[in-house]
C-alpha positions in Angstrom: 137.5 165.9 12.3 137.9 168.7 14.5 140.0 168.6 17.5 140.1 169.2 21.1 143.7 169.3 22.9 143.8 168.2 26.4 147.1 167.8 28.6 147.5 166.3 31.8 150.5 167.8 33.8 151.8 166.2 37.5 155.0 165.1 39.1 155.4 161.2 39.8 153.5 159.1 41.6 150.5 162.1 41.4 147.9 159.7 39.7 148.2 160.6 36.0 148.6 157.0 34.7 145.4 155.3 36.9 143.3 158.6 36.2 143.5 157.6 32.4 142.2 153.6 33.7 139.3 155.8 35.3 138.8 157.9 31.9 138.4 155.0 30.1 136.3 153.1 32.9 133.9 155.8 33.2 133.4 157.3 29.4 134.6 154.1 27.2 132.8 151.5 29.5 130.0 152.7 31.3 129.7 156.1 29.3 128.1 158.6 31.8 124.8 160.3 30.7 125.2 159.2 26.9 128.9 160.6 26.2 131.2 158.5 25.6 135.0 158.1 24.6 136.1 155.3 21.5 138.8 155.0 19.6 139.6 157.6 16.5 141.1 156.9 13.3 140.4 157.6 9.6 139.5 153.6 8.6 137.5 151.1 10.7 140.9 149.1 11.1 142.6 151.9 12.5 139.9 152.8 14.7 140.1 148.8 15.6 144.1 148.4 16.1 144.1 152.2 18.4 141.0 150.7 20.4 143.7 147.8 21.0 145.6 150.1 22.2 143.6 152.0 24.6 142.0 148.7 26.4 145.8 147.3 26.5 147.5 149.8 28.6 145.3 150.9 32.0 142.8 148.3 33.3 141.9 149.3 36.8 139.3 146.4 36.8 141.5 143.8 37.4 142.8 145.4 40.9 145.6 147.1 38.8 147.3 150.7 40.8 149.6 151.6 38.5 153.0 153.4 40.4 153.4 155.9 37.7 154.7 155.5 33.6 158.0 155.5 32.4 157.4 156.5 28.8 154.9 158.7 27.1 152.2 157.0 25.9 149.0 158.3 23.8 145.4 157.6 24.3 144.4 157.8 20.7 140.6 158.6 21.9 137.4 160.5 20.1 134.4 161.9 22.0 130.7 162.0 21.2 127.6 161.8 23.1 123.9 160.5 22.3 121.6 162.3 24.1 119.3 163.5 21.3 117.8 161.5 18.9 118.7 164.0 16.1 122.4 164.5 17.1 124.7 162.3 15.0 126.1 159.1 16.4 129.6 159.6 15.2 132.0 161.4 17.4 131.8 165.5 17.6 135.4 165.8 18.8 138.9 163.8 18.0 140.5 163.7 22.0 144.2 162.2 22.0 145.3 162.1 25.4 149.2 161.8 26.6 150.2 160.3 29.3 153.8 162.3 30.1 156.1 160.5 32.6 155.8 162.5 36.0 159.8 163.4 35.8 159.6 165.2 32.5 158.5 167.8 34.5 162.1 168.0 36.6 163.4 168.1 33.2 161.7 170.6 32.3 163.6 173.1 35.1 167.0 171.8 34.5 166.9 168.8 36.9 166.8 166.3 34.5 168.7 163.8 32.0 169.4 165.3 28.5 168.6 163.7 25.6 165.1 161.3 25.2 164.2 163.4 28.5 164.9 166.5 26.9 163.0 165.9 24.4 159.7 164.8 25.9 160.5 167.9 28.1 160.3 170.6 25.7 157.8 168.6 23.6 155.2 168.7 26.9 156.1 172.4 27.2 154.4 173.3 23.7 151.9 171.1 24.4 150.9 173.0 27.2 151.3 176.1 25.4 149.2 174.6 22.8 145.8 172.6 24.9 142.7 173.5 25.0 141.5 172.2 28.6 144.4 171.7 31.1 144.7 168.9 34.0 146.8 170.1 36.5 147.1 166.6 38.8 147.4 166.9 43.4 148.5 163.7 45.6 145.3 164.1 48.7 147.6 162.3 50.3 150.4 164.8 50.2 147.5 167.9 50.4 146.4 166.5 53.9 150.1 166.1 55.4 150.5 168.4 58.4 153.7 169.9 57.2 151.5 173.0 56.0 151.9 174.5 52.4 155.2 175.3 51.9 156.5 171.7 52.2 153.4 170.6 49.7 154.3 173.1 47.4 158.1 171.8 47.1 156.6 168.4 46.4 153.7 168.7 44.0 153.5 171.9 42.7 156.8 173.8 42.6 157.3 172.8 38.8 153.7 173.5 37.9 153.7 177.3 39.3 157.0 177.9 37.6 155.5 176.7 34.5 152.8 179.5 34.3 154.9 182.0 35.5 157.4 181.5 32.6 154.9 181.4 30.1 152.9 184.4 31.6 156.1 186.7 31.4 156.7 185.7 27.6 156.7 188.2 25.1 154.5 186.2 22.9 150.9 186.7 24.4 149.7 183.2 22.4 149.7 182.0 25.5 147.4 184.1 27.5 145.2 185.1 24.7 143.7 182.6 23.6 140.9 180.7 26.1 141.6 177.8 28.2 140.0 175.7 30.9 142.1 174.3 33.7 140.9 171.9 35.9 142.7 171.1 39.0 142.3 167.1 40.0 142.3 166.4 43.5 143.7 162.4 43.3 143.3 159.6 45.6 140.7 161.3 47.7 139.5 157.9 48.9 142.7 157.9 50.9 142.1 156.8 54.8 145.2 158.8 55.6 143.4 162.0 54.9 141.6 162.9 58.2 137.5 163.4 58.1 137.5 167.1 58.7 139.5 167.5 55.0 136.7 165.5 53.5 133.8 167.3 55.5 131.6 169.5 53.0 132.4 168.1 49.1 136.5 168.2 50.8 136.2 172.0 51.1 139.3 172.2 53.4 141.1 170.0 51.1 140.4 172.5 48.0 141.2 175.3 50.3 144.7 173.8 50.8 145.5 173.1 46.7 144.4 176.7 46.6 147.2 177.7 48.8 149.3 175.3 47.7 148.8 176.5 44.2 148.5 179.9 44.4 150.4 181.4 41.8 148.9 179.7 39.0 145.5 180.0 40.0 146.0 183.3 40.7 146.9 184.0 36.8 144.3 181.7 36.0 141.8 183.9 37.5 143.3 187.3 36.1 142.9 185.5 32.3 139.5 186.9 31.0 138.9 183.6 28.8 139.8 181.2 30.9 137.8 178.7 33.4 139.3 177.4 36.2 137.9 174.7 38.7 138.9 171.9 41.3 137.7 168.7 41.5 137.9 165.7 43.8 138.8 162.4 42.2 139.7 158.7 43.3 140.8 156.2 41.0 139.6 153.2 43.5 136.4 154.4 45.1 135.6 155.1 48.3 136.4 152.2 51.0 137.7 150.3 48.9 141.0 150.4 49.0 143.9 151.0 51.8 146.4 153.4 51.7 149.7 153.5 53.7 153.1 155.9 54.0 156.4 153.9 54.1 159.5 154.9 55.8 160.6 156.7 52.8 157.9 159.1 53.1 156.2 157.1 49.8 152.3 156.8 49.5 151.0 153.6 48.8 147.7 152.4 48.0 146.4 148.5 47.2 142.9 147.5 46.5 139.9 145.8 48.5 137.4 145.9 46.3 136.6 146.3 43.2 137.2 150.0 42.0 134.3 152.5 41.5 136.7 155.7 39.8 135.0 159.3 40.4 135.5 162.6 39.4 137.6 162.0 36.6 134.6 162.1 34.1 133.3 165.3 35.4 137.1 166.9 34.3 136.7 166.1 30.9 133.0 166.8 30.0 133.7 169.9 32.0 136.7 170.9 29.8 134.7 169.6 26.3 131.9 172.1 27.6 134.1 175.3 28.1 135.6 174.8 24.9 132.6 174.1 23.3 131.4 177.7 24.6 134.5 179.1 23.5 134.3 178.1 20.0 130.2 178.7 19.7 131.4 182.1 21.1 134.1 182.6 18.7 131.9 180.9 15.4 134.9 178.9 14.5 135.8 175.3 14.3 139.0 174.0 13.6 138.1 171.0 11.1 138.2 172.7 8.2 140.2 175.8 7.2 137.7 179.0 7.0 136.1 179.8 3.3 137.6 183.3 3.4 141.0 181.8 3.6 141.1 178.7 1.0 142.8 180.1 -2.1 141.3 179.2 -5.9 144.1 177.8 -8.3 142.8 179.5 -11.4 142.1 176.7 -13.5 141.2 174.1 -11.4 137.6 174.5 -11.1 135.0 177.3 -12.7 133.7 179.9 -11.0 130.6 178.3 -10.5 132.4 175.0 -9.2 134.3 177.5 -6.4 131.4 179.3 -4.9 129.6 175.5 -4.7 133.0 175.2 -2.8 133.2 177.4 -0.3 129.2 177.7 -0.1 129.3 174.1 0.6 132.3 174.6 3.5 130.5 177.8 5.1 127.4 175.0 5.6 129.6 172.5 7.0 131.0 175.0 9.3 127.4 176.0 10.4 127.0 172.4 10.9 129.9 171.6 13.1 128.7 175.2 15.2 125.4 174.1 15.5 126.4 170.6 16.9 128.7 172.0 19.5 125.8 174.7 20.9 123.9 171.5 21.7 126.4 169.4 22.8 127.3 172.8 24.9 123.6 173.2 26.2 123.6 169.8 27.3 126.5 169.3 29.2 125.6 173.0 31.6 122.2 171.3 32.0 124.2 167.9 33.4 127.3 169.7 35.2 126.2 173.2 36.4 124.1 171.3 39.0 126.7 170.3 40.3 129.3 173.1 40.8 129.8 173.9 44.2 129.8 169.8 45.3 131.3 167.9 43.1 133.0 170.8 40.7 134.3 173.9 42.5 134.7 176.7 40.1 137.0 178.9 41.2 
């Protein structure tokens, strides 16, 4: 099945590990207007042991706010939707997401361990280089501080800005050719530390300062011609029902009240399917299969005849596959362009 590569990216403590509780909440659970996530795999009992998986490691329903992961872990996940009656009920799109720890990301700029670290490091850094639709994770909490940027951008986005600028100054344009969708999650936004006039208007003030803070990389975001860039506002508990406090150290905390109603997180990734989706109707390929053109014949294996039924038969299924993601495509803008502006700010 064809596949869509999606990598979340944020230091520790940012909300990676509760926004994939939401994720699953919100698109495995209560599957927002018809799409859904569930398990992939190539059997039924794989499908079975990975959805084991995926329920086992984030529950957010039983009051849990995870501080942060420790190893990196894999969401072995599929996407689909059922909004047609005539669109298939299988999944369109295999969707693993990784869960990297927060301090690979130190590692990453030569602040880290070697070894196991090292590793993860350099293996997140051709991920990146590699995804399709890019999360790019901001604490509120730290956003709102009264510090001003300079000290927020030391804390949650020095590493992230280094990242692009690296990799826009590589000889090897892979990078910034082909297209991309980054979406940059504003977590925690429930936070009563964060005062009212950040929240005011959809948290325009709040956007305004992950812009700042940000700045480099959503500048070159901007400049890419094939890429889509947004912000989004996102809680893992809900509004009011949680409380959030700052201990000596200077460390957010938050602990639960009620019981949690996740937002925004959704929105991120049907907004990233839908880009790519555009991208590859745009393009005319799809990844599940190699193209026709390309697939050598091994003289002897099959006749002539046999070969064009062949590659007749893959030029229909890639028609297929094209044809499913225009409507999947058509049907998300008609569910998420309402709401850019508010809930999505596209950038």
């Amino acid at each position: 099945m064809s596949k869509i590569i999606v990598t979340a990216v944020g230091v520790s403590g940012s909300g990676k590990s509760n926004a994939y509780g939401s994720i699953i909440k919100l698109l495995k659970e209560r599957r927002r207007d018809s799409y859904y996530l569930t398990a992939c795999g190539e059997t039924p009992e794989e499908r079975l042991r990975n959805s084991g998986v995926i329920d086992r490691y984030a529950d957010i329903n039983q009051g849990f706010v995870s501080t942060g992961t420790m190893v990196t872990t894999e969401f072995p996940f599929a996407f689909g939707g059922h909004f047609r009656p005539d669109v298939p009920t299988y999944p369109l799109l295999d969707m693993p997401l990784i869960d990297y720890p927060g301090g690979v990301l130190r590692t990453m700029l030569g602040d880290g361990a070697e070894g196991e670290d090292s590793e993860d490091a350099i293996r997140l850094l051709h991920r990146i280089m590699d995804t399709d639709v890019l999360l790019l994770f901001a604490d509120a909490n730290i956003l709102a501080e009264e510090d001003g940027v300079e000290p927020a951008r030391r804390q949650i986005a020095r590493e992230i800005n280094t990242i692009f600028e690296i990799l826009s100054t590589d000889r090897d344009t892979a990078f910034v050719s082909r297209p991309r969708t980054v979406l940059l999650l504003l977590t925690k936004c429930d936070s009563n530390l964060i005062p009212q006039e950040l929240k005011d208007n959809h948290f325009r003030e709040l956007v305004n300062r992950a812009l700042m803070v940000f700045d480099p990389t959503v500048r070159f975001c901007i400049n890419q011609p094939n890429w889509k860039i947004a912000v989004i506002p996102t809680s893992t508990c809900g509004d009011g029902n949680a409380n959030s406090w700052r201990d000596d150290k200077g460390v957010y905390h938050a602990e639960m009240t009620a019981p949690p109603q996740p937002y925004g997180f959704d929105l991120a990734i049907l907004y990233g399917v839908m880009h790519e989706l555009d991208n590859r109707v745009r393009l005319g390929y799809d990844d599940s299969e190699e193209l026709p053109e390309k697939v050598e014949r091994k003289p002897g294996f099959v006749s002539a005849l046999q070969w064009r039924h062949i590659l007749s038969r893959l030029t229909q299924q890639e028609d297929e596959q094209i044809t499913l993601y225009r409507q999947y495509a058509a049907n998300l803008h008609s569910l998420l362009d309402p709401l850019s502006g508010s809930q999505i700010m596209e950038i």
